[in-house]
Phi, psi and omega in degrees: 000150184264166175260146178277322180213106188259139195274353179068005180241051204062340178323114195297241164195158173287111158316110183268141203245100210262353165250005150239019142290321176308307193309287174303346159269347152282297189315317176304301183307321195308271181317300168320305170311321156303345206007071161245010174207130180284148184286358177273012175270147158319307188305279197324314180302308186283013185264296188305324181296288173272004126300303164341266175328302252249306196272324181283013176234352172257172216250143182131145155306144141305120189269174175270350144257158202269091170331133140325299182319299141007283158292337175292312213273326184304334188278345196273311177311332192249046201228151202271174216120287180282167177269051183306302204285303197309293174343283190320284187326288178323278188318311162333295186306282171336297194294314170307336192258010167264174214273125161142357191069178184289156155249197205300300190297005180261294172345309192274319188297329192276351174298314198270015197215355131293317169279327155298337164273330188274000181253114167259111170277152160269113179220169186310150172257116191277318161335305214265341170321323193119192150298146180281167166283015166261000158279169176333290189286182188266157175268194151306133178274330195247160197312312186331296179320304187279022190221318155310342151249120187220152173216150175267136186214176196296143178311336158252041143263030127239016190281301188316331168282312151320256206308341156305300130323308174276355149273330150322321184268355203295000000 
């Protein structure tokens, strides 16, 4: 960990916790470069979030611009489907069960992957919706419709997708 400041008088320093500030700032640059959300939304944080997580929990240095290898594995990692929350969890644990305890970046990370599970937005229930229009069958037709079915559900199936998107368009 780097230290934010040594006082020269033995003192230890405040642990800065600079790799999921690093993290959370690729997501951010991530999402902001999409514009698919204003940042001042619930949605943008678990999007932001869980992007975070995604890049301060998977293996490789952050580099300071994001290598093409880099987007792929991010995009591999985030693609619906896949067992992105079983992942978070295992890597989580492992980093808790190593020896020296948590420090400041583990701290912020188990934060934010609490507020993405314990917290729930209302979004479209895409289920409950129908077929899409590029089945077969016909969909709703009038807007009225999709927005009325909605559920609640944890923030990051909805972050994820969000953040999903917004490596695609990086």
């Amino acid at each position: 960990m780097c230290r934010e400041r040594h006082d020269g008088a033995g003192g230890g320093g405040l642990l800065v916790p600079m790799a999921w500030m690093y993290a959370e700032y690729i997501a951010d640059e991530l999402l902001r470069t999409g514009d698919l959300m204003e940042p001042a939304t619930l949605e943008y944080r678990a999007g932001r979030d869980a992007l975070a997580l995604t890049v301060f929990l998977s293996d490789g240095a952050v580099a300071e611009a994001l290598p093409a290898t880099r987007v792929d594995e991010l995009r591999l990692l985030t693609a619906y489907g896949t067992p992105w929350r079983r992942w978070v969890c295992e890597r989580l644990d492992a980093l808790e069960a190593a020896p020296g305890g948590p420090g400041p970046d583990l701290t912020l990370a188990l934060a934010a992957w609490r507020w993405l599970e314990d917290t729930e937005l209302l979004a479209a229930d895409l289920d409950a919706i129908g077929p899409l229009p590029w089945e077969a069958a016909a969909a709703p037709e009038e807007p009225e419709e999709l927005d009325a079915v909605q559920v609640w559900t944890p923030a990051w199936q909805l972050g994820l997708p969000l953040g999903h998107l917004a490596i695609h368009l990086y």
